[in-house]
Structure formats: C-alpha cells, structure tokens
C-alpha positions in Angstrom: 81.1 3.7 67.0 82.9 1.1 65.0 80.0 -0.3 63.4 79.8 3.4 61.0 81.9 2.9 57.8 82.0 5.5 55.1 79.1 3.3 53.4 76.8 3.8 56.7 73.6 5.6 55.5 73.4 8.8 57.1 69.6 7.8 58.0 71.5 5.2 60.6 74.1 7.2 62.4 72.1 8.9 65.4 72.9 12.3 66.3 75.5 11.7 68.9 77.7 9.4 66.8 77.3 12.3 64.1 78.2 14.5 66.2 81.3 12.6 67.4 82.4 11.6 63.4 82.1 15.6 63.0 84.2 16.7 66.3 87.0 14.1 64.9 86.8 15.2 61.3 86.5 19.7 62.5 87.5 19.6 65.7 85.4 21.1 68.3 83.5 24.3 67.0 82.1 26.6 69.7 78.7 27.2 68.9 77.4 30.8 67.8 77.0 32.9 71.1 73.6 34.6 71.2 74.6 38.3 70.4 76.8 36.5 66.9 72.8 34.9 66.2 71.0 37.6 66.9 69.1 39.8 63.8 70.2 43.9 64.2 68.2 45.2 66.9 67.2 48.8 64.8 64.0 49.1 62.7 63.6 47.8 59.1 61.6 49.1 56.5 61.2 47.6 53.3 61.3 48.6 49.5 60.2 52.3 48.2 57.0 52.0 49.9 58.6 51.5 53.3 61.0 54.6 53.1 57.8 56.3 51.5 56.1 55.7 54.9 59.0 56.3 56.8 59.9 60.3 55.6 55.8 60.5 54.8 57.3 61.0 51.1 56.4 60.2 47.4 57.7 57.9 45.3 60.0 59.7 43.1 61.4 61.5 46.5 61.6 57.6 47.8 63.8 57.3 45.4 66.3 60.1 45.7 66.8 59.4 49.1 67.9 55.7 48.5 70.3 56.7 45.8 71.6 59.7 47.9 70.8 61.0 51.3 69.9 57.5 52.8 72.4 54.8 50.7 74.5 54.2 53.6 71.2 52.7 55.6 70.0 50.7 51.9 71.0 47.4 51.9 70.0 46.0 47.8 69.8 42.7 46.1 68.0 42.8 43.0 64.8 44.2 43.7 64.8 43.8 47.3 65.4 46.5 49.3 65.9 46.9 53.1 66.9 49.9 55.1 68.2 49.8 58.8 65.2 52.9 59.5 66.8 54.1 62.8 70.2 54.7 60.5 68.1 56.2 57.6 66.2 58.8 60.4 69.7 59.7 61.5 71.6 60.1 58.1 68.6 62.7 56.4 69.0 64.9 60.3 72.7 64.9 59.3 72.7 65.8 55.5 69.0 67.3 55.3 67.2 67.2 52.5 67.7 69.5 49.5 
C-alpha cells in the first residue's frame, strides 16, 4: 500500500486498499445489521388517494383524517405523503370518526 499518495486517483486504488485507507482513517465500522437496513414491515399507502382507498372515503374526508384523526401515521414532505396504513387502521378504531 505504499505506492497510494494523497495524489493517487481514486480510479487506481482497488477496493481492498480503499478499504484499508478508510479502516486507518474511521477505524473499523460494523456494518448495518439487517433489522437497522430493513424498510418498516406495516403497509404504506400513498398521498390522498391512498388514504381515500384505504377508509373507502372522499377526498375532502381524505383530508380531515390526515390533519386530524390519522397525523400520527402521516409522514409529509412537500407534497409527498406516506402513511404507515396498519397505524392509520388502528388510530381511527381508537378515536373514531366524528
């Protein structure tokens, strides 16, 4: 490994000796363990239409449950809206809809 300087091209360092540069640099990391990678196992629905589908509902009633009965489920960014659908289910049993 003495033939990388800090002017090697990263195109000529192989993945071993990169790997090596970054475990003297970080120490070793543990790698992610399968349940830290893993995407939430409920149900997702997305946007209006998906809660619309989901409580068989219209749009403006769509909407109230977002803002109100559901927001703990609604994850926003934007525009982009995701709800965790097994949560969602679960928080309109609790509250109910009025």
């Amino acid at each position: 490994m003495s033939k990388i300087s800090d002017s090697t091209p990263i195109a000529q360092v192989t993945i071993g000796e990169f790997w090596e540069l970054f475990e003297q640099r970080y120490g070793k990391q543990p790698l992610p363990s399968q349940d830290e990678t893993q995407r939430p196992t409920g149900r997702l629905v997305y946007g209006l239409r998906g809660i619309q589908d989901l409580f068989n509902c219209s749009h403006k009633t769509a909407q109230h449950y977002k803002d109100h009965i559901i927001m703990e489920a609604v994850k926003q960014n934007g525009r982009k809206i995701v709800v965790d659908a097994d949560l969602a289910l679960e928080l309109f049993e609790q509250r109910g809809a009025k």
